[in-house]
C-alpha positions as CSV (number, residue, x, y, z in Angstrom):
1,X,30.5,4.9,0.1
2,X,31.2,4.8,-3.5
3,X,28.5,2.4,-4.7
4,X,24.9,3.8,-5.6
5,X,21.7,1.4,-6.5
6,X,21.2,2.0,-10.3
7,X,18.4,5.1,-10.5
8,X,15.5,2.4,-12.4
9,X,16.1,-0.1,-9.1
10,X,12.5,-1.0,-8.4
11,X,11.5,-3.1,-4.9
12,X,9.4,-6.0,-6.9
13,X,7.4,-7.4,-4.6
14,X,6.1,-7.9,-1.0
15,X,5.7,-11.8,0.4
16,X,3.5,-11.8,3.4
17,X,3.0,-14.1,6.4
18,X,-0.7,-14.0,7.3
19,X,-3.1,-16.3,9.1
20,X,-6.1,-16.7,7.2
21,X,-5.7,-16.8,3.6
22,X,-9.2,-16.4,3.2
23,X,-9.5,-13.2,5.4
24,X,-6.3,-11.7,3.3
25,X,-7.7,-12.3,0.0
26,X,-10.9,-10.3,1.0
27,X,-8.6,-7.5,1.4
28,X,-5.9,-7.6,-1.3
29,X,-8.0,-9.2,-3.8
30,X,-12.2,-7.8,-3.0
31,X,-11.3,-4.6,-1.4
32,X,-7.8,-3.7,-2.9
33,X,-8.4,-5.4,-6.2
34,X,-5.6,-7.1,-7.0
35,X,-5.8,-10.0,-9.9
36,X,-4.9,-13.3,-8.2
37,X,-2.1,-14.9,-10.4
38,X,-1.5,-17.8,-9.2
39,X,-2.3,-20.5,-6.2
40,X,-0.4,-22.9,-3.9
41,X,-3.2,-24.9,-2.9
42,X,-4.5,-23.7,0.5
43,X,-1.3,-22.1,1.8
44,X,-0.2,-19.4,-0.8
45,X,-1.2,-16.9,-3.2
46,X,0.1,-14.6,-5.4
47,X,-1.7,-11.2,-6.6
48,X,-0.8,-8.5,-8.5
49,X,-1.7,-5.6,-10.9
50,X,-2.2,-5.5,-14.5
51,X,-1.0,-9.2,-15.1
52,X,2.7,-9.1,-13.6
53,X,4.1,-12.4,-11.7
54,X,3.0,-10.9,-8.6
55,X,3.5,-8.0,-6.6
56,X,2.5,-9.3,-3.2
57,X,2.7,-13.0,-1.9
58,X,0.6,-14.3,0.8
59,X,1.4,-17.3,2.4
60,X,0.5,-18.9,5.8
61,X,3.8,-21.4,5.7
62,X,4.5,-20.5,8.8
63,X,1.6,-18.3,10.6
64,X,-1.2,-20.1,10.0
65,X,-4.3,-19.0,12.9
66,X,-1.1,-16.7,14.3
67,X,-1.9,-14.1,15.8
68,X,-0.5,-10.3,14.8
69,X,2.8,-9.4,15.1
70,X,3.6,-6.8,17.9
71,X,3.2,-3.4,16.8
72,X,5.7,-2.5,18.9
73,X,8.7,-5.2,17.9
74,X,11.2,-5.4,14.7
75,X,9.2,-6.1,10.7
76,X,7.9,-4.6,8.7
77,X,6.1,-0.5,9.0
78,X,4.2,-1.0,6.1
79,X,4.1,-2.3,2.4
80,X,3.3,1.0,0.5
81,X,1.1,1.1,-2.9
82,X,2.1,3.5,-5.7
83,X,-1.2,4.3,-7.6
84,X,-0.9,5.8,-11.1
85,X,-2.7,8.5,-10.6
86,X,-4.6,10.8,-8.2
87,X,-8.0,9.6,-9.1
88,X,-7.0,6.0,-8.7
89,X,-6.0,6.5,-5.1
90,X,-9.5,8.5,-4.9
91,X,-11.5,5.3,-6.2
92,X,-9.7,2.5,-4.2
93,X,-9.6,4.8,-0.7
94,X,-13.9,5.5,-1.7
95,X,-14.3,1.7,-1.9
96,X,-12.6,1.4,1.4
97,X,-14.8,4.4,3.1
98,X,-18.0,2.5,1.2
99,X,-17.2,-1.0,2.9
100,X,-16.4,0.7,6.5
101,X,-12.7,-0.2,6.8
102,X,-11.0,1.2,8.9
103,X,-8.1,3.8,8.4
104,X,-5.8,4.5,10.8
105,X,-4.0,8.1,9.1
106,X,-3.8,10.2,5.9
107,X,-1.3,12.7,5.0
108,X,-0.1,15.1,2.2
109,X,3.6,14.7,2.4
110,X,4.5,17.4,-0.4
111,X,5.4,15.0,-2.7
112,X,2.8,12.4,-2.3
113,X,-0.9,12.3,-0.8
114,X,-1.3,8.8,1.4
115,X,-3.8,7.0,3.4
116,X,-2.9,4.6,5.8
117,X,-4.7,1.4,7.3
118,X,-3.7,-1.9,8.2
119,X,-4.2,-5.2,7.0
120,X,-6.6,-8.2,8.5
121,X,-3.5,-9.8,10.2
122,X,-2.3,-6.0,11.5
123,X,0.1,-5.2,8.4
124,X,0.5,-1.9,7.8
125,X,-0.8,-0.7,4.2
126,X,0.0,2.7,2.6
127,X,-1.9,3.7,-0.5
128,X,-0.6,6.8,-2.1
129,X,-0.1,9.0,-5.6
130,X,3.4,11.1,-5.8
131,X,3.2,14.0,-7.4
132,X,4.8,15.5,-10.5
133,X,8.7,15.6,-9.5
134,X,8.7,18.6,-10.3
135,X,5.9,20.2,-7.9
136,X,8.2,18.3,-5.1
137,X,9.2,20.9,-2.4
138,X,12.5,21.9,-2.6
139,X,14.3,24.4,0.1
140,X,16.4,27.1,-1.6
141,X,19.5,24.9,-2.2
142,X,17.3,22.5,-3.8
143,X,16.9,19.6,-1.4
144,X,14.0,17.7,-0.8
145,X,11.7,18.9,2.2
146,X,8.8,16.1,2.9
147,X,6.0,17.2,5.2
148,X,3.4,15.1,6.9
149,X,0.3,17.7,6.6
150,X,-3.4,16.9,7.0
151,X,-4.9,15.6,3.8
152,X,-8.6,16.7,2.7
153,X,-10.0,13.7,2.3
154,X,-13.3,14.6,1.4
155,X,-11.8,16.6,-1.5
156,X,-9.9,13.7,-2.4
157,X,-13.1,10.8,-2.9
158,X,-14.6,13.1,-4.8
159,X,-12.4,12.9,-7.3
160,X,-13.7,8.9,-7.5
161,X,-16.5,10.2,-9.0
162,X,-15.4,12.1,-12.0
């Protein structure tokens, strides 16, 4: 294979099937805090972060009072959210801890720090920070060696805080 995606590709955006829209916006927009953008009456929405078009679309076109998607069928693992920084992963994960939602996993994988939970409708979320490229671990030829250790969480809400 000769062909390589151009190094500044980007995935845009994430369109959801859910089925409440209501129940969905109380995650993505109250807990999460993404800016709603723009409406489709009752059966669309689009959020995002810092004003772009939208990063994830939530619609119930077709899944409307469905229920969840197997866990254990094909779709999608989970829609994963790069935060700018360590302390802005520590602030949205303490607002999660402080509204008792759930989490279902967090891991340091060497190059990023991630806690996972899943949506209202069972969609997986995963909210991390990457870390400097170089502080990546590298073997001694150079190539990339992800983990999946434990992650101090305590360590890392405290950081919310200063």
């Amino acid at each position: 294979m000769d062909y390589k995606v151009p190094a500044d590709t980007r995935i845009g955006h994430v369109h959801l099937k859910v089925s409440d829209l209501d129940k969905a916006l109380a995650f993505y927009h109250g807990l999460l805090g993404f800016e709603i953008t723009q409406r489709y009456g009752s059966q669309a929405v689009f959020v995002s972060a810092g004003g772009y078009h939208h990063h994830i679309g939530l619609n119930t076109w077709y899944s409307k009072n469905a229920p969840p998607a197997p866990q254990h069928g094909c779709g999608l693992f989970h829609t994963a959210i790069l935060y700018p920084t360590r302390r802005d992963l520590a602030v949205v994960v303490k607002r999660l801890l402080e509204a008792n939602y759930p989490l279902t996993g967090v891991a340091d994988h060497g190059v990023s720090e991630a806690v996972y939970l899943n949506d209202p409708d069972g969609n997986g979320v995963e909210l991390y920070w990457d870390l400097p490229r170089d502080q990546w671990p590298v073997d001694a030829e150079g190539n990339l060696q992800m983990v999946t250790d434990p992650l101090n969480i305590n360590e890392l809400i405290s950081l919310a805080s200063s």
